[in-house]
Legacy VTK file of the C-alpha trace (Angstrom):
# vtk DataFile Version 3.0
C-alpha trace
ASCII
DATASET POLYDATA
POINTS 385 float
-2.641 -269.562 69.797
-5.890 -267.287 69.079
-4.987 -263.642 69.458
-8.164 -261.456 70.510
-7.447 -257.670 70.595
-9.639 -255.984 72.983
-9.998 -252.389 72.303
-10.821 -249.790 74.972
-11.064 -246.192 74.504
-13.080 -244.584 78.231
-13.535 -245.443 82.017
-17.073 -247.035 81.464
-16.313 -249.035 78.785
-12.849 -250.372 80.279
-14.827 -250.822 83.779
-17.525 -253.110 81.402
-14.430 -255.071 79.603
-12.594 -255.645 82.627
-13.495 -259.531 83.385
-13.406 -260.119 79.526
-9.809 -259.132 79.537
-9.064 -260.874 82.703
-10.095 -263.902 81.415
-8.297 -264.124 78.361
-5.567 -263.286 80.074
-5.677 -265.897 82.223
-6.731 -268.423 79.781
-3.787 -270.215 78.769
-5.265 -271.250 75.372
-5.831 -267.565 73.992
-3.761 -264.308 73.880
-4.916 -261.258 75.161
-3.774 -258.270 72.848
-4.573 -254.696 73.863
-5.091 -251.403 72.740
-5.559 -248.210 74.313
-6.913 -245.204 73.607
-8.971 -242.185 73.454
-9.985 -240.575 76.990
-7.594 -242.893 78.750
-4.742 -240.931 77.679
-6.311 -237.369 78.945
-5.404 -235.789 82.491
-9.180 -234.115 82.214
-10.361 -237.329 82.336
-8.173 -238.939 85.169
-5.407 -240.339 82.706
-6.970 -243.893 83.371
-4.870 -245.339 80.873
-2.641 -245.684 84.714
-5.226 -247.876 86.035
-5.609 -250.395 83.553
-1.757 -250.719 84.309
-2.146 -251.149 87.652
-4.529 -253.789 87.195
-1.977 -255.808 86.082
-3.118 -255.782 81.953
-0.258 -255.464 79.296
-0.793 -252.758 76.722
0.537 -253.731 73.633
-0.160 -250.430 72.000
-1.542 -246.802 72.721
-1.890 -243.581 71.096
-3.460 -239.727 71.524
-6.407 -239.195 70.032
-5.323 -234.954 70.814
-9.538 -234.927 71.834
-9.175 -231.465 73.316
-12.023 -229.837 71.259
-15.524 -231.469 71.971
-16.637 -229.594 68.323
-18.358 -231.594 65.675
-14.929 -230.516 63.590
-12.742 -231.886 66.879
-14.381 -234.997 67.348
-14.587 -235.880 63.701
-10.569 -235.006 63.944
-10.116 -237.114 66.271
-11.919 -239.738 64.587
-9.363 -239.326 61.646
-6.655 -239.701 63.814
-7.914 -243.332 65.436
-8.579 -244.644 62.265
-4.485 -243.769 61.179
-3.851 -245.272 64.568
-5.722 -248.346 64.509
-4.225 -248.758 61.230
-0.736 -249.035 62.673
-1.924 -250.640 65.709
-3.394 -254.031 63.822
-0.972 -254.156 61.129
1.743 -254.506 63.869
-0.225 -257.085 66.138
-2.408 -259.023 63.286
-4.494 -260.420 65.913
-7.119 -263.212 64.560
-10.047 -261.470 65.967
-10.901 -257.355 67.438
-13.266 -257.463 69.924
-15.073 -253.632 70.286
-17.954 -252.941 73.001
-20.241 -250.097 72.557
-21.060 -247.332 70.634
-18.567 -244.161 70.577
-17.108 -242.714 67.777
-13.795 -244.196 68.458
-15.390 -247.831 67.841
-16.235 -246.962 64.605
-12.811 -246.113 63.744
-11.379 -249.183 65.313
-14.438 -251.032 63.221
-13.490 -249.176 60.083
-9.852 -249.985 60.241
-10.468 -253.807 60.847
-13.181 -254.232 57.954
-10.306 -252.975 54.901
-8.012 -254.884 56.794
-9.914 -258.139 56.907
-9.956 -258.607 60.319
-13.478 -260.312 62.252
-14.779 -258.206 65.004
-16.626 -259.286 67.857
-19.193 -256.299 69.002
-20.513 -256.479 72.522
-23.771 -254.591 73.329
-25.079 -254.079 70.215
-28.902 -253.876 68.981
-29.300 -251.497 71.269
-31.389 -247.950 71.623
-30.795 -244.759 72.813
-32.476 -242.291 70.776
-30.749 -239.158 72.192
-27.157 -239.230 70.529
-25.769 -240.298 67.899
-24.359 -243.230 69.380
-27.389 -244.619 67.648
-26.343 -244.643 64.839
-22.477 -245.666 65.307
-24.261 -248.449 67.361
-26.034 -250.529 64.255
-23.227 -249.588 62.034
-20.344 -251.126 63.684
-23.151 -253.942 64.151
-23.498 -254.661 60.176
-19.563 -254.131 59.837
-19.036 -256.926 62.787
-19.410 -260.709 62.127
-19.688 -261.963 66.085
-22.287 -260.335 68.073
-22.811 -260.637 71.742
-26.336 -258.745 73.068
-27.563 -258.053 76.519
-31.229 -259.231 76.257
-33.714 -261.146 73.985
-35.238 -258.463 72.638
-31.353 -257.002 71.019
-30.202 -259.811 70.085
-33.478 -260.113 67.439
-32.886 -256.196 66.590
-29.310 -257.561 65.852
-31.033 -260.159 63.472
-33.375 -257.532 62.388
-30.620 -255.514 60.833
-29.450 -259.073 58.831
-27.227 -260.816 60.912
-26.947 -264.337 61.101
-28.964 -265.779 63.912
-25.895 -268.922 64.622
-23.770 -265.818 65.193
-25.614 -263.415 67.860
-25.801 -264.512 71.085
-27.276 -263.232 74.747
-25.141 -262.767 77.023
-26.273 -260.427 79.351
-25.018 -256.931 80.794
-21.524 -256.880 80.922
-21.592 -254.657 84.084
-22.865 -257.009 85.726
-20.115 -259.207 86.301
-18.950 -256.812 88.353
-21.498 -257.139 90.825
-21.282 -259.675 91.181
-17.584 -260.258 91.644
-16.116 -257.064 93.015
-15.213 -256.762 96.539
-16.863 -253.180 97.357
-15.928 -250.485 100.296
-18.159 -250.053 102.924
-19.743 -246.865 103.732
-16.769 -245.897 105.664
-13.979 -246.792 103.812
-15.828 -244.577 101.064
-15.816 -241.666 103.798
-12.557 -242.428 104.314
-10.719 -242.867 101.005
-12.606 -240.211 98.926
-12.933 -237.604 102.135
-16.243 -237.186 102.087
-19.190 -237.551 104.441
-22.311 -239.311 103.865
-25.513 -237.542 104.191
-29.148 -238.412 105.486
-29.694 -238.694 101.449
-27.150 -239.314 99.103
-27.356 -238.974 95.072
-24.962 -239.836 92.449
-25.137 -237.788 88.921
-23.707 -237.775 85.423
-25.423 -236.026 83.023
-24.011 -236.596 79.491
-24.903 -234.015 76.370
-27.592 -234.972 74.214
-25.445 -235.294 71.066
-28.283 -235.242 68.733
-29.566 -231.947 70.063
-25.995 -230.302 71.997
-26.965 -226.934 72.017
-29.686 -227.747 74.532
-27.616 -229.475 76.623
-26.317 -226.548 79.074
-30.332 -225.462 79.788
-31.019 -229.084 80.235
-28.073 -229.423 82.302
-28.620 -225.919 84.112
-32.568 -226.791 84.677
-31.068 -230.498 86.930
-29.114 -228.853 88.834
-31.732 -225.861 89.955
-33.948 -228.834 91.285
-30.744 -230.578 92.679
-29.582 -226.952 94.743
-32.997 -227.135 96.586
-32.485 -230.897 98.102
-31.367 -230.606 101.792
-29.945 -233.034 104.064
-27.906 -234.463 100.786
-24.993 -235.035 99.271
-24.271 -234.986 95.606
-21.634 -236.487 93.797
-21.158 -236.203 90.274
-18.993 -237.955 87.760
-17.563 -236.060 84.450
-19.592 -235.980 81.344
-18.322 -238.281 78.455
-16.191 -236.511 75.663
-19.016 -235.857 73.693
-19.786 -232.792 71.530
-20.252 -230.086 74.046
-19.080 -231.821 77.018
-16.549 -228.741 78.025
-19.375 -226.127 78.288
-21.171 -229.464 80.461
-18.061 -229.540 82.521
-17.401 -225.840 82.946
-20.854 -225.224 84.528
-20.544 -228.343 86.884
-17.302 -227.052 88.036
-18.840 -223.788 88.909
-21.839 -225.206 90.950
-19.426 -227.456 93.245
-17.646 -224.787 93.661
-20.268 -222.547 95.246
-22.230 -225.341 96.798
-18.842 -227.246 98.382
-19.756 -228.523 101.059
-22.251 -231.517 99.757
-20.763 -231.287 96.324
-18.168 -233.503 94.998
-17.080 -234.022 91.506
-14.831 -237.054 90.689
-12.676 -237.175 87.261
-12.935 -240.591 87.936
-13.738 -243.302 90.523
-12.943 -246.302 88.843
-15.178 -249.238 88.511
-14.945 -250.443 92.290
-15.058 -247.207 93.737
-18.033 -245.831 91.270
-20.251 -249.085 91.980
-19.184 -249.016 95.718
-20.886 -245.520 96.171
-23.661 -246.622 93.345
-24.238 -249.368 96.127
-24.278 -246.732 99.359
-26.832 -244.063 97.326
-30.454 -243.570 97.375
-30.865 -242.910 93.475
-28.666 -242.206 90.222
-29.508 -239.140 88.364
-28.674 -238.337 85.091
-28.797 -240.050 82.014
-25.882 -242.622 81.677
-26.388 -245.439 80.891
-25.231 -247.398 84.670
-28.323 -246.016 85.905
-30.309 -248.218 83.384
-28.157 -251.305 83.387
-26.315 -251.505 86.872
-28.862 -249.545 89.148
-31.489 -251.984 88.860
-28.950 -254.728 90.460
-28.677 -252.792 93.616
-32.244 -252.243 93.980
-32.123 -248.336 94.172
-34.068 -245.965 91.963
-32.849 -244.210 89.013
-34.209 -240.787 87.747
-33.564 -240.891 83.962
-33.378 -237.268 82.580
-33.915 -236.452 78.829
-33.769 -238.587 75.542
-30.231 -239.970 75.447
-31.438 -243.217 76.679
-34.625 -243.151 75.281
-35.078 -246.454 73.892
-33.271 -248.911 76.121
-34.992 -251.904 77.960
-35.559 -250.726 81.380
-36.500 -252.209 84.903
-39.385 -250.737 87.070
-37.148 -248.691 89.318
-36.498 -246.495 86.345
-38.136 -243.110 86.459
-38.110 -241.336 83.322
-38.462 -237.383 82.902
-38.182 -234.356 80.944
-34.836 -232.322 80.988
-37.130 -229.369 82.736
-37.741 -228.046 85.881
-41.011 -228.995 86.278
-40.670 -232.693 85.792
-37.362 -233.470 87.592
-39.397 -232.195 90.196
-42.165 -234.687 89.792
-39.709 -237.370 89.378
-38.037 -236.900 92.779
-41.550 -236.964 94.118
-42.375 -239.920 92.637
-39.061 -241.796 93.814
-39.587 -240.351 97.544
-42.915 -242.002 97.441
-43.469 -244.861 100.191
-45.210 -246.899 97.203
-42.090 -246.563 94.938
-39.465 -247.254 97.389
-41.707 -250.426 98.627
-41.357 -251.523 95.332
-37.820 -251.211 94.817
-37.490 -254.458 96.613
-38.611 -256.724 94.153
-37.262 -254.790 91.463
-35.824 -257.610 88.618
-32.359 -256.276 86.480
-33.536 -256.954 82.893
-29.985 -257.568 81.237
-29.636 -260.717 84.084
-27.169 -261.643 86.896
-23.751 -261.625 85.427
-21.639 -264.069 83.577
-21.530 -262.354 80.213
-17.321 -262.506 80.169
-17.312 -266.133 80.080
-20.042 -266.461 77.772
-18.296 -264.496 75.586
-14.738 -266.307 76.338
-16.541 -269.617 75.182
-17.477 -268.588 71.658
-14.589 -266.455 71.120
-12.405 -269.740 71.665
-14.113 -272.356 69.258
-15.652 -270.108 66.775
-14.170 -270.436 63.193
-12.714 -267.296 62.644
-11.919 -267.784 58.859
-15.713 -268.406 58.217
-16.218 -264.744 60.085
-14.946 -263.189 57.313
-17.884 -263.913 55.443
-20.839 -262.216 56.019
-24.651 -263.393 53.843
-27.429 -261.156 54.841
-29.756 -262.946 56.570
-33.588 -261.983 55.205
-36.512 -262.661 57.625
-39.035 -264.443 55.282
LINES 1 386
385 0 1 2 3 4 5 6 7 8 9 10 11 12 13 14 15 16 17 18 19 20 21 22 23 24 25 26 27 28 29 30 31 32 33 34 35 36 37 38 39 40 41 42 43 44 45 46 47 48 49 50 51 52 53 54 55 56 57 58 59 60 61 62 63 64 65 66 67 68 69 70 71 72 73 74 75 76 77 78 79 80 81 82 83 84 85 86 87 88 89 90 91 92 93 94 95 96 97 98 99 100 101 102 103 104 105 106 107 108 109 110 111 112 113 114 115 116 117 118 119 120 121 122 123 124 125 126 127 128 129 130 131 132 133 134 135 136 137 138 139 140 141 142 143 144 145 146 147 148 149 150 151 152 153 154 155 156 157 158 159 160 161 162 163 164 165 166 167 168 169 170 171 172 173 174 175 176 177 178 179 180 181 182 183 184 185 186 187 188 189 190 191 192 193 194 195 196 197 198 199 200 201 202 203 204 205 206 207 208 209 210 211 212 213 214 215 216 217 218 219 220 221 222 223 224 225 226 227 228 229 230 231 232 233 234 235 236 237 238 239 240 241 242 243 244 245 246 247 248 249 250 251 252 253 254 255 256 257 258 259 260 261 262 263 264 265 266 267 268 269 270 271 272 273 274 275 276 277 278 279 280 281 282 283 284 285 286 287 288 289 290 291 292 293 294 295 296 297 298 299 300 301 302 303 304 305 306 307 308 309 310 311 312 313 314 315 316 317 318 319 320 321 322 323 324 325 326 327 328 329 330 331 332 333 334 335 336 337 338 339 340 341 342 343 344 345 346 347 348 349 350 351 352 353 354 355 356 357 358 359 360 361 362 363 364 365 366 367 368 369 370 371 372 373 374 375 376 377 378 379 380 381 382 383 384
């Protein structure tokens, strides 16, 4: 029997992996072999490492990254420690195939680790842009260390090929998120009221600002400069999600904390909703503000406006209910303008999701059972002539 070890390391990326892992599970000619990492195991970040339990998912093997300083000299500890632990991890389980999604510095320990020991790795969401971070740059490396690659559009799969990957090997799949649109029972407006305790307001806004890894010491002005426009906006209610563990993410969180505390009663900050939850009140809101990436590749589903803030996503295929601004004052400003516009919100309506309609897990499933993974072990550069 095939064993594929699927890797997760954060909330969004488990929430994007969930139907992947599912199905394998549930497949009864492949093994599902997990590990579990990174923020998962922190209490600052909801210790979601629980919920992935209480789904029901088997985790063959865990371990602390201790990511309790968000310094270039903390992270890159950290890093040190996942590569020791992924080390352990797939010595112990020798699955046939790793299967990583994404772009954080975790990945490219896990990616590290399972290049010296031989082992094929399937990357999901790869090809990609965001010109802010240095996700970047993790991005297209774990993509030339990987020998199965599964893109969300057209236009990243050929970036995959681009960077000298073999065409029979990268496929497009579509979003990932997606599938959970599509197959996710969501709460209603008031079962939300009910089951986070708070109260929907004539406008409603969900926010997660990240920090700009390639340029963190602008992040807290950047930060500082949303939330003055966000303080003016009556009649609404704001609800904000944690930053990622990023460089700089604790100064991030320490001002949020401080501005839901003075403005409590249409503030809310969640450690962490979970993917039904999170997409059940992405569903109920008028925009998402910020600049993670859900507001690029979910939003657009739901046919609700996103206000894209700075240059961490710079870069990414985007639909037309995007609206992209500068991390000041001034043009936050203009973009809530522009998205309270009659014209804009008439347009929402026919507002097309570039990275498709779901159905990416079992796209994925389908190679990952009848590929040869012997043959992924060798990797020819593949020159465009």
């Amino acid at each position: 029997m095939r064993k594929i070890c699927v890797i997760t390391t954060s909330r969004a990326e488990y929430g994007l992996l969930f139907w992947l892992m599912k199905g394998i599970k549930e497949d009864p000619d492949i093994q599902l072999q997990l590990i579990v990492t990174g923020t998962h195991l922190s209490p600052e970040f909801g210790s979601t490492i629980d919920r992935i339990r209480e789904d029901g998912f088997h985790i063959d093997r865990s371990f602390d990254l201790r990511m309790h300083n968000d310094s270039p000299t903390g992270i890159s500890h950290s890093l040190a420690i996942a590569i020791d632990g992924f080390a352990t991890a797939l010595a112990t389980l020798k699955p046939d195939i790793i299967v990583l999604l994404g772009d954080r510095f975790e990945i490219l320990g896990a990616a590290t680790t399972a290049l010296i020991a031989n082992i094929p790795i399937a990357h999901i969401h790869g090809g990609e842009l965001t010109l802010g971070a240095i996700d970047d740059s993790i991005r297209h490396s774990v993509t030339k260390i990987s020998a199965l690659h599964f893109a969300a559009t057209d236009e990243y799969r050929q970036r995959i090929i681009q960077l000298g990957e073999d065409p029979k090997r990268v496929f497009n799949v579509g979003g990932m998120g997606l599938d959970n649109i599509r197959k996710l029972k969501f709460f209603t407006k008031k079962e939300l009221e009910a089951d986070l305790n708070i109260k929907f307001q004539k406008k409603n806004l969900l926010i997660t600002f990240h920090p700009e890894t390639l340029e963190p010491e602008n992040s807290d002005h950047h930060f500082n400069e949303l939330l003055a426009v966000l303080e003016e906006e009556k009649e609404t209610l704001l609800i904000f999600t944690l930053p990622n563990a990023d460089v700089g993410n604790q100064s991030l969180l320490s001002i949020l904390e401080k501005f839901v505390g003075k403005h409590h009663d249409n503030s809310v900050l969640f450690k962490s909703l979970g993917q039904v939850r999170y997409l059940s009140v992405m569903k109920q809101v008028d925009a998402v503000v910020g600049n993670s990436s859900s507001g690029i590749i979910e939003a657009p589903s739901f046919r609700i406006a996103t206000i894209n803030i700075g240059n961490r996503q710079k870069g990414r295929i985007r639909a037309k209910s995007i609206v992209d601004c500068e991390p000041n004052r001034e043009s936050i400003k203009m973009a809530f303008v522009n998205l309270n516009s009659g014209a804009f919100k008439e347009s929402l309506r026919h507002i097309k999701n570039p990275y498709g309609n779901g159905g990416a897990a079992d796209k994925v499933i389908r190679q990952l059972k009848t590929c040869n993974f012997v043959d992924l072990r060798y990797k020819k550069f593949h020159d465009i002539k």
